[in-house]
MARSE-326097 format. One record per residue (C-alpha): residue number from 0; residue in one letter; y, x, z. Coordinates in Angstrom, 3 decimals, decimal comma, padded with zeros to 6 digits. Each point is the difference from the previous one (the first is absolute). Layout:
(NUM; A; (Y; X; Z)) ...
//
This chain:
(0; X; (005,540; -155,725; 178,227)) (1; X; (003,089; 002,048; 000,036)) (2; X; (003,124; 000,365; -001,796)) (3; X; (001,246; -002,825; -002,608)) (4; X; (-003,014; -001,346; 000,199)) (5; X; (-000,530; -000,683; 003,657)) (6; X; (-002,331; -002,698; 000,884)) (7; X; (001,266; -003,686; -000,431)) (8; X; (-000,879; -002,012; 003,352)) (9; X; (-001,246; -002,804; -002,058)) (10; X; (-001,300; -000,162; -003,424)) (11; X; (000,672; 000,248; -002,860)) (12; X; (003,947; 001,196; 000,536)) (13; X; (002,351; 000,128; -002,851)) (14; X; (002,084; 002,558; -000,553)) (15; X; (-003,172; 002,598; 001,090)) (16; X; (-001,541; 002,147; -002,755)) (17; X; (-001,284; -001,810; -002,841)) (18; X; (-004,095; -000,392; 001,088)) (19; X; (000,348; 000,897; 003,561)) (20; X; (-000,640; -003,448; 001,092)) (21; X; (000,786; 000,910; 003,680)) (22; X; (-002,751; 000,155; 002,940)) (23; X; (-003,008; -001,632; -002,082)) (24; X; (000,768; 002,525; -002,774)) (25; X; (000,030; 003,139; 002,192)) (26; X; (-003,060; -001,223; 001,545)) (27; X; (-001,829; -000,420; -003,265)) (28; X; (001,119; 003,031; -000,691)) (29; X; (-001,440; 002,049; 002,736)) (30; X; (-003,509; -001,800; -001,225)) (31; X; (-000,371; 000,361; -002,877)) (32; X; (-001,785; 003,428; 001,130)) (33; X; (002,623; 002,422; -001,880)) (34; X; (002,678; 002,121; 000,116)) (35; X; (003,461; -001,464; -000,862)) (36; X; (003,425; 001,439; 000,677)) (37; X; (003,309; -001,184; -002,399)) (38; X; (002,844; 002,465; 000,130)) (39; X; (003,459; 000,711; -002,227)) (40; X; (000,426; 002,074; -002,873)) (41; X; (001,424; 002,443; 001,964)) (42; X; (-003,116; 000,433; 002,100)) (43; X; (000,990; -002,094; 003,102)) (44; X; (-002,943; -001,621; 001,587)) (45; X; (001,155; -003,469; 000,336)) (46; X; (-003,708; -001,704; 001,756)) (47; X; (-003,720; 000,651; -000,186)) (48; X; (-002,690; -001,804; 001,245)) (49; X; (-002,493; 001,165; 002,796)) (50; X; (-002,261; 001,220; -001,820)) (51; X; (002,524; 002,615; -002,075)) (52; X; (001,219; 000,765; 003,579)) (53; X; (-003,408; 001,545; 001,436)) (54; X; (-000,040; 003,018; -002,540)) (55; X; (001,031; 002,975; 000,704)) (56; X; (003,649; 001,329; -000,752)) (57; X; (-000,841; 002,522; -002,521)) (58; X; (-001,773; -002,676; -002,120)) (59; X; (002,574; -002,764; 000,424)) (60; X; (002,447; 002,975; -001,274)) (61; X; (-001,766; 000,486; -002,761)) (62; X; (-000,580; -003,606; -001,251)) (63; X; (003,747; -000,583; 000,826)) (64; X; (000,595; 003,186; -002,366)) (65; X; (-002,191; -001,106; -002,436)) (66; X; (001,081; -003,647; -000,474)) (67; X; (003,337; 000,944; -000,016)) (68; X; (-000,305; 002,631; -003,169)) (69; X; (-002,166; -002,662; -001,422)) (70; X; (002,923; -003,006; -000,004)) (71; X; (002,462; 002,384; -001,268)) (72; X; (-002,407; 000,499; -003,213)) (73; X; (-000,857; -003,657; -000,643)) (74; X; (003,630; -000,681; 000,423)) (75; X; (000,974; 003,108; -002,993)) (76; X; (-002,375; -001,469; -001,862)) (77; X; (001,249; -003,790; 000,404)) (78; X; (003,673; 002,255; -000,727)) (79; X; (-000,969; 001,517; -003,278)) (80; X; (-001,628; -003,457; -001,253)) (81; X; (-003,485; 002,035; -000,063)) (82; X; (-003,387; -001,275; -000,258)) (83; X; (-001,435; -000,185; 003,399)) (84; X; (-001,095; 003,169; 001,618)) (85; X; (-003,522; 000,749; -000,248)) (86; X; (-002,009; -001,196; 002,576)) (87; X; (002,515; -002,661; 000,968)) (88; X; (-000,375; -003,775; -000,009)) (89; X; (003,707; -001,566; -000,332)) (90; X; (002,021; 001,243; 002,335)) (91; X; (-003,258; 001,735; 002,058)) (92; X; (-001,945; 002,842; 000,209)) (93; X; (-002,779; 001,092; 001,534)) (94; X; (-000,613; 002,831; 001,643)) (95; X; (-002,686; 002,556; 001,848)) (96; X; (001,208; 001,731; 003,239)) (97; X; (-001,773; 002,405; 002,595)) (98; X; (000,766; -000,097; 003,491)) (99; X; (001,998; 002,549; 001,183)) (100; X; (-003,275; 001,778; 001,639)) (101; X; (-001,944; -000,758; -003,109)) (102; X; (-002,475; -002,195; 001,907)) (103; X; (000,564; -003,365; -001,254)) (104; X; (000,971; -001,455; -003,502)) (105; X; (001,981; -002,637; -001,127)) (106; X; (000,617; -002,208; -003,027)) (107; X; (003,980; -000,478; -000,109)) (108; X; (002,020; -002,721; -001,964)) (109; X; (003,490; 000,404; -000,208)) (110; X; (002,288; -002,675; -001,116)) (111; X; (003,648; -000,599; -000,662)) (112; X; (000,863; -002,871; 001,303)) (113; X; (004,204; -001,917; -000,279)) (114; X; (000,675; -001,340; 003,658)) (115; X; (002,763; -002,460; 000,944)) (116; X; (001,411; 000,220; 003,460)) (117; X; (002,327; -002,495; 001,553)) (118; X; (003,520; -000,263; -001,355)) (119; X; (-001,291; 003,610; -001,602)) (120; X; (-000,094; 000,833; -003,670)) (121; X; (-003,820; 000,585; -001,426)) (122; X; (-001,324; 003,272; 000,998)) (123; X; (-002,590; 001,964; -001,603)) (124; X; (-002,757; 000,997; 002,720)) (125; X; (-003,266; 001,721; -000,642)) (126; X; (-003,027; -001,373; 001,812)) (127; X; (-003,278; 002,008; 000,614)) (128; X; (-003,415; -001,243; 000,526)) (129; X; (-003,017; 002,318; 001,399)) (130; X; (-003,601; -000,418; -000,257)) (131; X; (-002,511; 002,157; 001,579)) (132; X; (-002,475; 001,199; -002,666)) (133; X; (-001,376; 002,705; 002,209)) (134; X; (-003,412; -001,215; -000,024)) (135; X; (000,143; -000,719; -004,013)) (136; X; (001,436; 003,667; -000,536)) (137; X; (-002,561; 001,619; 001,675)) (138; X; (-002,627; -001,753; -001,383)) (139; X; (001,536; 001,008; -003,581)) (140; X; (000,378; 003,085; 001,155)) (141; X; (-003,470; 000,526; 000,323)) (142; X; (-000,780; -001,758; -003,434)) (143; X; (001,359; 002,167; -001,780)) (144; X; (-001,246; 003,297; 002,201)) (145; X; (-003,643; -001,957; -000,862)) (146; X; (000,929; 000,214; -003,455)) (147; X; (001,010; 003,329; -000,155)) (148; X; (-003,361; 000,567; 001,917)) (149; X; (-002,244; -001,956; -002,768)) (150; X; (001,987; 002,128; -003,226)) (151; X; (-000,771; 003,287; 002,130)) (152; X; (-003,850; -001,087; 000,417)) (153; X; (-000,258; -000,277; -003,395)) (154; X; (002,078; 003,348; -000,791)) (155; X; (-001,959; 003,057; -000,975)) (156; X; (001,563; 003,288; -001,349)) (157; X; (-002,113; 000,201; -003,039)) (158; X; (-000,278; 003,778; 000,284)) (159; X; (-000,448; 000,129; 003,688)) (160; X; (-003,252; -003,079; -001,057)) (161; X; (-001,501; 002,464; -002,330)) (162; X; (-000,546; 002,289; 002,492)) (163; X; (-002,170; -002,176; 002,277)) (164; X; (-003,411; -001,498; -000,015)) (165; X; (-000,309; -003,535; 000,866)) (166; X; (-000,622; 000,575; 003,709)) (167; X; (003,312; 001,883; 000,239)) (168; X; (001,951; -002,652; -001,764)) (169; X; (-001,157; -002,616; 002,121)) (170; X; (000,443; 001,730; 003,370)) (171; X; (003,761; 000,264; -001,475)) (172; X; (000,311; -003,593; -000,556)) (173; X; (-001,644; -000,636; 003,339)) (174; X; (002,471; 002,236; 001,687)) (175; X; (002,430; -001,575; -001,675)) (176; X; (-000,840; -003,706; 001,309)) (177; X; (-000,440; 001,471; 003,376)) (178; X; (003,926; 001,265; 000,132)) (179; X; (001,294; -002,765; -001,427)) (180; X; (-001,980; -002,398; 001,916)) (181; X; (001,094; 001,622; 003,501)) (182; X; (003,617; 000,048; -001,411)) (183; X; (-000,272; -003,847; -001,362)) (184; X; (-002,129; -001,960; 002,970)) (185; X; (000,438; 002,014; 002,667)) (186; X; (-003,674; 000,711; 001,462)) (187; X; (-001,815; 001,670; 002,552)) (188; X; (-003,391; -000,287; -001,351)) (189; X; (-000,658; -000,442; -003,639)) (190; X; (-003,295; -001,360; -002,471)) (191; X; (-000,675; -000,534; -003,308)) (192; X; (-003,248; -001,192; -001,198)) (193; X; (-001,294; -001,135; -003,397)) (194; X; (-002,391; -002,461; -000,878)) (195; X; (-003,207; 000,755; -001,346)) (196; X; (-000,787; -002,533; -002,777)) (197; X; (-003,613; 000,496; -000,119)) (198; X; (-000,786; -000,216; 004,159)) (199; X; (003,185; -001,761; 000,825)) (200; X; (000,631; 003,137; 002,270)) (201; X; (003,402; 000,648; 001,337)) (202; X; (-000,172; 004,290; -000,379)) (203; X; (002,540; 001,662; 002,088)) (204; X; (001,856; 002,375; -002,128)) (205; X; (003,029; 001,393; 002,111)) (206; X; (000,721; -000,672; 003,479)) (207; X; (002,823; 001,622; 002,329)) (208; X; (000,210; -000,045; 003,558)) (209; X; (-003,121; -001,947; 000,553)) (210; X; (-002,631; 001,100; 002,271)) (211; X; (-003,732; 001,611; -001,531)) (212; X; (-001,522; -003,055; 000,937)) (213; X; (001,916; -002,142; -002,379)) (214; X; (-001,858; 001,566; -002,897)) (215; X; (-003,774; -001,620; 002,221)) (216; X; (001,214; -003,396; -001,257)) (217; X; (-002,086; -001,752; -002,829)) (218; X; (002,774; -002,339; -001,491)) (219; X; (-000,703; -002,644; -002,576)) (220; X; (002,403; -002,559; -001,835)) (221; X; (-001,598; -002,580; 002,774)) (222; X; (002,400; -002,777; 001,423)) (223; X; (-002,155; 000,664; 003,069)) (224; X; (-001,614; 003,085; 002,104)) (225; X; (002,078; 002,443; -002,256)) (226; X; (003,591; -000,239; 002,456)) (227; X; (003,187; -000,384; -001,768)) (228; X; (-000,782; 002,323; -002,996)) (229; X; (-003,063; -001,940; -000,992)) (230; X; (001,857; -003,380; 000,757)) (231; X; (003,164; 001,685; -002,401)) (232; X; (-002,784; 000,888; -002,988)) (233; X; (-001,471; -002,788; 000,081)) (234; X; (002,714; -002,822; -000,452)) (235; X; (002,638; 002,070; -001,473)) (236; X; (002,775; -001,020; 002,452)) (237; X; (001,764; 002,742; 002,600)) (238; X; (-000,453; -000,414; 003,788)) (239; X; (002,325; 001,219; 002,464)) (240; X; (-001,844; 000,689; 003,089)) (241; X; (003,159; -000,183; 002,864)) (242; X; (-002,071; 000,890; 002,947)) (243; X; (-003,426; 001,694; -000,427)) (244; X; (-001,232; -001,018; 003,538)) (245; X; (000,305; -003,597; -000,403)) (246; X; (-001,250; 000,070; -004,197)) (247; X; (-003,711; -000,578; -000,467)) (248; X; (000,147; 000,689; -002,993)) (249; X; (000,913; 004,037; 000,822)) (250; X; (-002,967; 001,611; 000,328)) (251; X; (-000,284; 001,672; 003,592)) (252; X; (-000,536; 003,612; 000,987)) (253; X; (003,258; 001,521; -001,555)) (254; X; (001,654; 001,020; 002,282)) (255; X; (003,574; 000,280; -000,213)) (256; X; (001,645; -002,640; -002,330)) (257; X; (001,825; -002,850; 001,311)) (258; X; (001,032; -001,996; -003,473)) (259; X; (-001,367; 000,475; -003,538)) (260; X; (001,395; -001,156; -003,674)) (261; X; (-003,375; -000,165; -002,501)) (262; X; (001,020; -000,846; -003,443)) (263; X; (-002,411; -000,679; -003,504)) (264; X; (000,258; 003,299; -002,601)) (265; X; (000,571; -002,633; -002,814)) (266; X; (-000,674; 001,565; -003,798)) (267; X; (001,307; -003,146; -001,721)) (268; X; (-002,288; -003,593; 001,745)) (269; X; (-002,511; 002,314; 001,034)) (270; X; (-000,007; 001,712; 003,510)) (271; X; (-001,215; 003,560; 000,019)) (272; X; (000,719; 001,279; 003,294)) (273; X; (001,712; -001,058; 003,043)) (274; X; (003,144; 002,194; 001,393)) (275; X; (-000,410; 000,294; 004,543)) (276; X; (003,441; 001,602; 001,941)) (277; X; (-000,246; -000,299; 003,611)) (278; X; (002,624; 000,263; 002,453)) (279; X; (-000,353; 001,036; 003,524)) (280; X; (002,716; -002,273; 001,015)) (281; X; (-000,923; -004,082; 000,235)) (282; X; (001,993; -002,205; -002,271)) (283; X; (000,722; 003,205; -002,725)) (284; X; (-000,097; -002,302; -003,148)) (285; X; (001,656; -002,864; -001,385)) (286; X; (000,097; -001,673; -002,996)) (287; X; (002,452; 001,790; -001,465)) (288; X; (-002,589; 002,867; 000,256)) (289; X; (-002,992; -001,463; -001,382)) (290; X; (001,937; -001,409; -003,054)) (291; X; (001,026; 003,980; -000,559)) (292; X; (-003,408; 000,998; 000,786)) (293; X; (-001,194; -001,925; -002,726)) (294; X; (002,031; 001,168; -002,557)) (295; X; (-000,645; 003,316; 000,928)) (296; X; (-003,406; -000,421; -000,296)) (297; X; (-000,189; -001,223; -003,042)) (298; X; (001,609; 003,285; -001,160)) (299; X; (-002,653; 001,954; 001,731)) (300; X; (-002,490; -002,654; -001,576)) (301; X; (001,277; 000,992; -003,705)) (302; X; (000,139; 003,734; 000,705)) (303; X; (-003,331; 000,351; 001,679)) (304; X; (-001,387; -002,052; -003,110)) (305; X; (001,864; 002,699; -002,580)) (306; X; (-001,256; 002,749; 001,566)) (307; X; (-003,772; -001,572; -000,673)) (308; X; (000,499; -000,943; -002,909)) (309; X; (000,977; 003,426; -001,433)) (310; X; (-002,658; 001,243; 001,905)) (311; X; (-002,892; -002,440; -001,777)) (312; X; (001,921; 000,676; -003,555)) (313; X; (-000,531; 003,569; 000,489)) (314; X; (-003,682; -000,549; 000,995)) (315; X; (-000,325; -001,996; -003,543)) (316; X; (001,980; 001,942; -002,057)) (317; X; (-002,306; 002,964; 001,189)) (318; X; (-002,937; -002,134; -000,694)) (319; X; (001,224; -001,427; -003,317)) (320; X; (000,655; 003,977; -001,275)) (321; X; (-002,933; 001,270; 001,134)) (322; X; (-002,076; -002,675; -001,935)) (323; X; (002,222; 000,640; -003,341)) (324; X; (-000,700; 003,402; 000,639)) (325; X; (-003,726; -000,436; -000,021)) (326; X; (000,183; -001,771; -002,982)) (327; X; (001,694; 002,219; -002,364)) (328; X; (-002,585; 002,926; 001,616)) (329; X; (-003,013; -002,359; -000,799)) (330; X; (-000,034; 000,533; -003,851)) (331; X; (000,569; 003,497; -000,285)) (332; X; (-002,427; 000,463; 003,239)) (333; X; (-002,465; -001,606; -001,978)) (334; X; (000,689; 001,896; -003,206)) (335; X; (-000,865; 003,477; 001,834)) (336; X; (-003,188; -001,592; 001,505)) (337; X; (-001,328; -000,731; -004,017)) (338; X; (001,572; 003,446; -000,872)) (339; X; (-001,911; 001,738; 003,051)) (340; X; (-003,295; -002,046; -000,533)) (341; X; (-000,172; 000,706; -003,890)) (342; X; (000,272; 003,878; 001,340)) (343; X; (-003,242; -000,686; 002,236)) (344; X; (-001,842; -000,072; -003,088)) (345; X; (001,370; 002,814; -001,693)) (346; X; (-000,755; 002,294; 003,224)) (347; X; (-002,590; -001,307; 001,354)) (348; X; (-002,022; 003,007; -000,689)) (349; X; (002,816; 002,452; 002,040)) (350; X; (-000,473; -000,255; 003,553)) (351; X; (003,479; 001,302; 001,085)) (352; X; (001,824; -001,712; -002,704)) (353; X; (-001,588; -003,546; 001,348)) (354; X; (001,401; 000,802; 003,129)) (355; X; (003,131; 000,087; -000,892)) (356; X; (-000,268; -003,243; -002,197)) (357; X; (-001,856; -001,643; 003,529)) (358; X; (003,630; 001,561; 001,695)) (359; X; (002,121; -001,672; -002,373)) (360; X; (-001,382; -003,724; 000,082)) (361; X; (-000,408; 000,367; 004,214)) (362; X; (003,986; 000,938; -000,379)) (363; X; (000,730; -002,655; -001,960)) (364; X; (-001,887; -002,701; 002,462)) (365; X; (001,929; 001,783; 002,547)) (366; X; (003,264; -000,733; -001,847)) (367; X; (-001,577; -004,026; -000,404)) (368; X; (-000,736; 000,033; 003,863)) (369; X; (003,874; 001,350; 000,825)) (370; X; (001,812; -002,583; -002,028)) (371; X; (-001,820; -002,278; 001,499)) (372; X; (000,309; 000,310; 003,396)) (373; X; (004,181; 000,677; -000,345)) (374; X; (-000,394; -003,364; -002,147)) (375; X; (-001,836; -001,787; 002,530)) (376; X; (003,127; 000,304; 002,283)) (377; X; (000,219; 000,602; 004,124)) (378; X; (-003,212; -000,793; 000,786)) (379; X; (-001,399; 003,601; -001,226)) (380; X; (000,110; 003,617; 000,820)) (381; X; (000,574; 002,770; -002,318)) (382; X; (-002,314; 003,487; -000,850)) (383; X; (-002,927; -001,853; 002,200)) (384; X; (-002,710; 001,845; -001,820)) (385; X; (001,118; 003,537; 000,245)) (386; X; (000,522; -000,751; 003,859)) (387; X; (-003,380; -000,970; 000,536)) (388; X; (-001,988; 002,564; -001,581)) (389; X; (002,224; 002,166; 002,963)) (390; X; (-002,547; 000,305; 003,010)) (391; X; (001,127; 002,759; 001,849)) (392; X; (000,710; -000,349; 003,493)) (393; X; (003,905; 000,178; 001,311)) (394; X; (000,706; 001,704; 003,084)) (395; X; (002,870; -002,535; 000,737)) (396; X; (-002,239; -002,934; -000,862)) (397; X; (-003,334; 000,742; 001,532)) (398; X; (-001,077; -002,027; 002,802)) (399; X; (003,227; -001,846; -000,263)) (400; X; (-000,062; -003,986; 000,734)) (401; X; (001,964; -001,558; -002,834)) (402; X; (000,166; -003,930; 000,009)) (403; X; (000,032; -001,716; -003,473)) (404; X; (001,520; -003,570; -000,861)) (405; X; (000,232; -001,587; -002,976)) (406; X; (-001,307; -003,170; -001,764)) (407; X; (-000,337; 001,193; -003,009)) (408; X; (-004,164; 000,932; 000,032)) (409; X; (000,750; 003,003; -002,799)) (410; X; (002,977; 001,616; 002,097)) (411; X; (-001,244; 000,271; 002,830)) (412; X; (-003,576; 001,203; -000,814)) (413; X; (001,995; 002,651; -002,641)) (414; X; (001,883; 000,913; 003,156)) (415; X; (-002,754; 000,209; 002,440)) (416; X; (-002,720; 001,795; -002,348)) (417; X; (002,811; 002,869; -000,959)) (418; X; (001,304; 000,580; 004,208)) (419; X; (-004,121; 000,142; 000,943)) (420; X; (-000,661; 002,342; -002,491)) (421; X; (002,725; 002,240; 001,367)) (422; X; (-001,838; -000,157; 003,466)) (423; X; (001,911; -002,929; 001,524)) (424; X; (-001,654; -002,864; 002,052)) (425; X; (001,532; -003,152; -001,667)) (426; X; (-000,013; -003,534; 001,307)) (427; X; (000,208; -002,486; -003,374)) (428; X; (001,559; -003,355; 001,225)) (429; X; (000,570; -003,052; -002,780)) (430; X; (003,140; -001,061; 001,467)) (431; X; (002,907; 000,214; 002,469)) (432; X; (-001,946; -002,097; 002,320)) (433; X; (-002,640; 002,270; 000,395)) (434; X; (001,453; 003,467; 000,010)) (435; X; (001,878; -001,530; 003,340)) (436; X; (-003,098; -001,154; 001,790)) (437; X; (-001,835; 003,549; -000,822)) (438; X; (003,505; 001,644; 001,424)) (439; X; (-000,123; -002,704; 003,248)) (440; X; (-004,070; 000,783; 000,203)) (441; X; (000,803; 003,509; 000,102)) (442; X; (002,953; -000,271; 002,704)) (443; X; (-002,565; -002,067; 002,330)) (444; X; (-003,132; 001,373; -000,609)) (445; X; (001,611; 003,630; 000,354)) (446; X; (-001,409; 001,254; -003,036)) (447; X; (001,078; 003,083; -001,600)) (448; X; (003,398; -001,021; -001,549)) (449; X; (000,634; -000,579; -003,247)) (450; X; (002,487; 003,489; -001,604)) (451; X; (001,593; -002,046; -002,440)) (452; X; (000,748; -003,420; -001,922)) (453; X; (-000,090; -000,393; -003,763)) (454; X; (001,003; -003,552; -000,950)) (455; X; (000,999; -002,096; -002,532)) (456; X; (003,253; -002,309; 000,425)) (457; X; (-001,057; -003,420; -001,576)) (458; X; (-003,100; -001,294; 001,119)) (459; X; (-000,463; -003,957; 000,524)) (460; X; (-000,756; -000,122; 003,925)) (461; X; (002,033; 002,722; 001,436)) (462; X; (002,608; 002,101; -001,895)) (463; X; (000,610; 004,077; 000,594)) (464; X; (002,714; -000,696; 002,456)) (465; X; (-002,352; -001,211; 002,650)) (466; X; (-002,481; 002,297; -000,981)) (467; X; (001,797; 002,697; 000,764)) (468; X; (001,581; -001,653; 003,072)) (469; X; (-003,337; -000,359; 001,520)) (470; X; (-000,378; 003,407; -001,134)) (471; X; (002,756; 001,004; 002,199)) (472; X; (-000,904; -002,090; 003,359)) (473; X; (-002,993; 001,807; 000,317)) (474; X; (001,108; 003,315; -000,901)) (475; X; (003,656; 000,477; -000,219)) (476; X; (-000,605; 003,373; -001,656)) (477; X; (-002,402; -000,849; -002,594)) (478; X; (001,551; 000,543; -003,596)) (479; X; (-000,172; -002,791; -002,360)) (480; X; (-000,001; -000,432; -003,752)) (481; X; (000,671; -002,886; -001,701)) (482; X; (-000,390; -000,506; -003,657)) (483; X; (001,112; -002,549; -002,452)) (484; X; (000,101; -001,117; -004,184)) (485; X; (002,930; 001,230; -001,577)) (486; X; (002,117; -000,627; 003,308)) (487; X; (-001,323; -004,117; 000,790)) (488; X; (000,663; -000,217; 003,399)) (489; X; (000,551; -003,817; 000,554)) (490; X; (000,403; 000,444; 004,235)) (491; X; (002,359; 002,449; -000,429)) (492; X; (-002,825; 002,176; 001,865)) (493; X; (001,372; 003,606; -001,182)) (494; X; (003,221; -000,334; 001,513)) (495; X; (-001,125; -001,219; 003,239)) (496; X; (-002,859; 002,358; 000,542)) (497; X; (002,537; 002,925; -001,615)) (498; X; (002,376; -001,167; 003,175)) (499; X; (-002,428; 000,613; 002,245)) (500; X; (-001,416; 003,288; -001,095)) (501; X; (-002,092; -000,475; -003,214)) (502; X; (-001,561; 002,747; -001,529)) (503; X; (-000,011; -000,358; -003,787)) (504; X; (000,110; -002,614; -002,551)) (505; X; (-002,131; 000,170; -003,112)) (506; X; (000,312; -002,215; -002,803)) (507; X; (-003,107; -000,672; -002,441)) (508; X; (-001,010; 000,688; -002,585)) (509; X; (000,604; 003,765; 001,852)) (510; X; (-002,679; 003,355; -000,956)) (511; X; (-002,484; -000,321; 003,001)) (512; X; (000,673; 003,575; 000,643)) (513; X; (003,445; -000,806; 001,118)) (514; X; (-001,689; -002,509; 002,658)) (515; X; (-002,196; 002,999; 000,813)) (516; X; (003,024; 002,442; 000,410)) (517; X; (001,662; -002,566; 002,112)) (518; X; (-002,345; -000,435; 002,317)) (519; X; (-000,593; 004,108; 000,231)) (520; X; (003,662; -000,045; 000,999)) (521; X; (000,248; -003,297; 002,328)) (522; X; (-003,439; 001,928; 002,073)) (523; X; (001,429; 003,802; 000,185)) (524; X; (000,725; 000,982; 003,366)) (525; X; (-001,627; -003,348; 001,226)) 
//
């Protein structure tokens, strides 16, 4: 202690500073684990405890400064019989200061305090009490950046959404939870996969920084054999991994990461994804990560779900106009038929007149056969008929392999049937699992390779994505087409596969002549 109230060599001593309580006070001062200093009015630093003494000058200026302005205005207030200053608590106030380098935060109280010294009239002192909230700060600091981040996921120019299909708009939110993700957790390697409610699949979606053969890994919400993310899925809790060599829960053969944060994709109790950053430093994470993690998530949870949703209303609002459509055509439809057949009669004796009549009712049927298939939704394909009666051989398509998937029977058979009649050699498959055994048999065997992949994006054993990344391991140049209903892409396949050098998305119900001029275009100088 130093100046009036120099340390008493036994305690208490009268006549020291009201509360100073001599050697046991100072040393319950320096213990209590914050900064405290008491100084005059003026600004003369009178005694501080150990604590107050470690920081640096320029902060110890500034709290000196700032408890010092602070006194004077509880004491003008206590002068001009005001209420008490807002913010203050009698005759304290509390305060937030910044170190001097901006590294470190502090909660600051600053109180007026009436001292009585020794044969010394009462003096008014101010007394200043420092708490590092450093920690705290930051970890509101990055609250509210995670906020901001969830009210951007969810904010879409309107205009700038009209222009783009569903593909486009989710590979902008995905972009958008990759940024902010880096920004908020601080990752080397990055994941997000989403259940599958049907297989209990965990589907990778995006991934950054991780190796190719991350994407071999058959994940399920499994407590066991699944590593972390399965674990994660599967009881709903978050898992931070501090050291991946001594974890046996971290599934071997990445190489690279060192610790790992997994949190649940929560959509309200119901987990539909998990959330993987990876760090190639050990100990990366703590728990004042994973509780941001999973509030993060839960934003990319809600805004993944939007996205769907509009994308599933728009696939039943199609469906639902398409049907009202075919039912206001029905009655007058049916009207020309009775007109048209009541005309039969009349002509029946003219040979060319009957052939018109004959024209009119196949037109009509025609018009029947079209508002049906647009009413029957995404599982269709437009101006089939016409197509088929075209057998001439393409230059660009004959003798061309061309590798079908789809598991719809009627799509793919439409698909095949209108490609061989062009002159191409087609390969049917029923699925994503077979398409990528005929493209491994072909790799091994060293058959003649396939020219090109035409698959669909939602099929129930293996979606586009891996399609077309099998696709791609065999032949890295091969062009692939992926095709979809109304833009229902529940792995997020078309923006992966467009990352990595997709051809062309089509989305059903499309005119199979497009699919045919697509594929013309994807072969040419192949």
């Amino acid at each position: 202690m130093t100046g009036p109230a120099a340390q008493p060599t036994t305690p208490p001593v009268p006549g020291t500073p009201s509360g100073a309580g001599g050697p046991w006070a100072t040393a319950l001062l320096n213990a209590i684990g914050e900064g405290v200093c008491l100084s005059r009015l003026s600004g003369e630093a009178l005694w501080s405890n150990e604590l107050f003494n470690t920081l640096d000058e320029g902060t110890r200026r500034l709290a000196n400064a700032a408890a010092q302005e602070t006194a004077h205005e509880i004491l003008e207030y206590r002068r001009l019989g005001l209420p008490e200053k807002p913010g203050s608590r009698g005759s304290s106030q509390r305060l937030e200061l910044a170190s001097a380098d901006g590294s470190r935060y502090f909660e600051m109280y600053v109180s007026v305090v009436d001292a009585a010294f020794e044969g010394k009239a009462t003096e008014t002192l101010i007394s200043a009490v420092l708490r590092d909230v450093t920690s705290a700060n930051r970890v509101r600091l990055r609250m509210d950046a995670i906020d901001r981040a969830g009210a951007e996921l969810f904010a879409m120019d309107a205009d700038a959404v009209r222009k783009l299909n569903a593909a486009e708009r989710l590979k902008v939110l995905e972009d958008k939870i990759v940024r902010f993700s880096r920004d908020l957790l601080r990752f080397d390697h990055f994941a997000i996969r989403l259940l599958d409610a049907k297989t209990g699949r965990l589907e990778l979606v995006t991934k950054v920084g991780l190796p190719s053969e991350y994407e071999a890994f058959d994940l399920f919400a499994k407590p066991e054999g699944n590593g972390i993310s399965g674990w994660v899925a599967a009881s709903g809790k978050s898992y931070i991994c501090d050291d991946t060599s001594k974890d046996d829960l971290f599934l071997p053969g990445l190489s690279g990461a060192k610790s790992s944060l997994t949190v649940p994709l929560r959509l309200h109790d119901r987990v539909t994804g998990i959330l993987n950053v990876e760090s190639e430093r050990e100990h990366a994470f703590d728990d004042d990560d994973r509780q941001l993690a999973e509030i993060f998530a839960r934003y990319i949870a809600m805004a993944i779900h939007m996205q769907e949703n509009l994308v599933v209303e728009r696939t039943v609002t199609n469906m639902n106009v398409s049907g009202r459509v075919e039912g206001e055509l029905a009655e007058p439809l049916s009207d020309i038929v009775n007109q048209v057949e009541a005309l039969q009669n009349i002509v029946s004796g003219d040979a060319a007149t009957s052939a018109h009549v004959a024209r009119i009712l196949r037109d009509v049927e025609a018009i029947r056969s079209r508002v049906r298939e647009v009413a029957s939704g995404p599982q269709t394909l437009l101006g089939v008929e016409k197509a088929m009666e075209n057998r001439t051989t393409d230059p660009i398509l004959s003798g061309r392999r061309v590798l079908i998937a789809d598991d719809q029977p009627k799509i793919r058979q439409i698909i095949g049937s209108v490609l061989r009649n062009r002159g191409a050699k087609v390969t049917v498959c029923n699925g994503g699992s077979e398409a990528i055994a005929a493209l491994e048999t072909a790799a091994i065997e060293q058959e003649v390779p396939f020219d090109l992949v035409v698959s669909d994006i939602r099929m129930p054993d293996h979606n586009g994505y891996e399609v077309f990344a099998a696709a791609k391991k065999y032949r890295p140049d091969i062009p692939v087409i992926l095709m979809t209903g109304f833009g229902y892409d529940p792995h997020h396949s078309i923006v992966r596969a467009s990352q990595e050098g997709l051809q062309c998305v089509l989305f059903k119900p499309f005119q199979i002549e497009q699919l045919v001029d697509t594929v013309k275009q994807a072969l040419k100088g192949k």
